[in-house]
PLY file of the C-alpha trace (Angstrom):
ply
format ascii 1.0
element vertex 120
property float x
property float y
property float z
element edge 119
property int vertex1
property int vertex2
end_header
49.92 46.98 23.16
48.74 44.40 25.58
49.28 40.99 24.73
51.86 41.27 21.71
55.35 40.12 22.34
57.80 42.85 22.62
59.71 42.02 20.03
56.48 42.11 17.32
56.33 45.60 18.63
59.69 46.77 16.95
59.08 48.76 13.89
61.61 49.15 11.18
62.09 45.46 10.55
62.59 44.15 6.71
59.98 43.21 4.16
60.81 41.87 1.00
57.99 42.13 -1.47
59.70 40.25 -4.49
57.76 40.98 -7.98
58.96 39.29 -11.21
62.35 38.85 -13.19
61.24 41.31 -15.31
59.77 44.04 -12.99
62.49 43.50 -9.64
61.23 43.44 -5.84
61.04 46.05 -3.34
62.61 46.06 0.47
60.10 47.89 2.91
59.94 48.54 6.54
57.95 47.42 9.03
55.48 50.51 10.53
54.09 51.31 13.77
50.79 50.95 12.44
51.59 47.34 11.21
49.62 46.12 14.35
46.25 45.92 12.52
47.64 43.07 10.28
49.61 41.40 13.01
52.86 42.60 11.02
52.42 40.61 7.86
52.14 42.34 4.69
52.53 40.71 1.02
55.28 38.38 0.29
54.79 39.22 -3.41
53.19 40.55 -6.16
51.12 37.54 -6.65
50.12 36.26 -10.08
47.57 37.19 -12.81
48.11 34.10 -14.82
48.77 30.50 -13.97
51.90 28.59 -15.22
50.36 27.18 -18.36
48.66 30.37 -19.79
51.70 32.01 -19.44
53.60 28.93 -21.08
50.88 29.26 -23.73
50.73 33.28 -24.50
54.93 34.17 -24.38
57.48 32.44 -25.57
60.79 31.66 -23.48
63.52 32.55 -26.25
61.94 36.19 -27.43
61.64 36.87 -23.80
65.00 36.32 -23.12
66.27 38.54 -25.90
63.70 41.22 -25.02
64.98 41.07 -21.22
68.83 40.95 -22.68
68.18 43.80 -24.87
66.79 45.93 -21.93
70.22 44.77 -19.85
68.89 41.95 -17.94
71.36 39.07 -18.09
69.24 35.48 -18.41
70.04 32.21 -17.90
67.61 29.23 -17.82
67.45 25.51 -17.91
63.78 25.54 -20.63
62.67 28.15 -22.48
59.39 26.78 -21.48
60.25 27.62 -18.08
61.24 31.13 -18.48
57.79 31.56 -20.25
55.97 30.65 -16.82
57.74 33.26 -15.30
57.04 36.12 -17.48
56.60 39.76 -15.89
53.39 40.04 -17.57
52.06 36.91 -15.61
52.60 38.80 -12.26
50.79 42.16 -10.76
52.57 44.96 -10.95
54.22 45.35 -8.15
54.79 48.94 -8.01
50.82 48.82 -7.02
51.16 46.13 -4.94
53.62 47.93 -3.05
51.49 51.11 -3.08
49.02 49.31 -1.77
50.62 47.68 1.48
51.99 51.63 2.38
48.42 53.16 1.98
47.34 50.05 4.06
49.79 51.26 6.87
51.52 47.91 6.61
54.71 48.65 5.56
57.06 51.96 3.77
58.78 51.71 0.96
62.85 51.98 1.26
64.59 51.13 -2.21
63.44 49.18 -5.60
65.59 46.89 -6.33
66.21 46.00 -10.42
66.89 42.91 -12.14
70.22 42.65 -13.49
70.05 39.08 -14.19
68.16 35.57 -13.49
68.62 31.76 -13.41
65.74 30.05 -14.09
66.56 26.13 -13.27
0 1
1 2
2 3
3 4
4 5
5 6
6 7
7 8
8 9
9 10
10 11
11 12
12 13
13 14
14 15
15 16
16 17
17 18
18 19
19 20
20 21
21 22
22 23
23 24
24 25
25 26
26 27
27 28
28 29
29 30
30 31
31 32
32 33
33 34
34 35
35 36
36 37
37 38
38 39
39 40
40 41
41 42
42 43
43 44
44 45
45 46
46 47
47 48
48 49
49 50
50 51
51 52
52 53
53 54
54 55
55 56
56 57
57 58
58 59
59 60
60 61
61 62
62 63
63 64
64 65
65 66
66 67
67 68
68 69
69 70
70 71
71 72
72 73
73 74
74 75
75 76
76 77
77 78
78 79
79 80
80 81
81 82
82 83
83 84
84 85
85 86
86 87
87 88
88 89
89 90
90 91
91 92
92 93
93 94
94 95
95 96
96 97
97 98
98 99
99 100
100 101
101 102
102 103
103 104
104 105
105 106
106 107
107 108
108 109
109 110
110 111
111 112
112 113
113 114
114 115
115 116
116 117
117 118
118 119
């Protein structure tokens, strides 16, 4: 295309759509058709609650031992803090990531899943 640096023309180039401690991330690749969004896509599943309704609706030490029991190793400064970052406070990023490959943004190369987190 005219005008677009020949490097932003490259496709196969890494995305990293990160979702929540809970739910893991996704690495993508960059697509031809990527063009129409000036190669940016998501940088994450975003959130669906703030900090302090999450703080308010989960609580930090039974979601530890619910992620432990399912294999997830957890370490963290405040159970308070762990409660912010609850998977259920995020989208789910298996539609988020749906949603950038039907937008032509970006294709879908491997899940990745959480086998641990440090929350400082």
């Amino acid at each position: 295309m005219e005008g677009i640096p020949e490097a932003y023309m490259q496709t196969g180039q890494p995305v990293i759509i990160g979702g929540s401690m809970e739910s893991g991330s996704y690495l993508l690749a960059g697509v031809e058709t990527g063009y129409a969004a000036f190669y940016s896509t998501a940088h994450g599943s975003g959130r669906t609650m703030s900090r302090a309704q999450a703080k308010k609706k989960f609580r930090g030490r039974e979601l530890q031992q619910q992620m432990e029991a399912r294999g997830i190793y957890v370490r963290t400064a405040s159970y308070a803090g762990l409660a912010e970052e609850a998977g259920a406070a995020y989208k789910n990023i298996d539609d988020v990531v749906d949603a950038a490959e039907r937008a032509g943004l970006s294709r879908r190369v491997v899940r990745l899943v959480p086998i641990g987190n440090v929350k400082g």
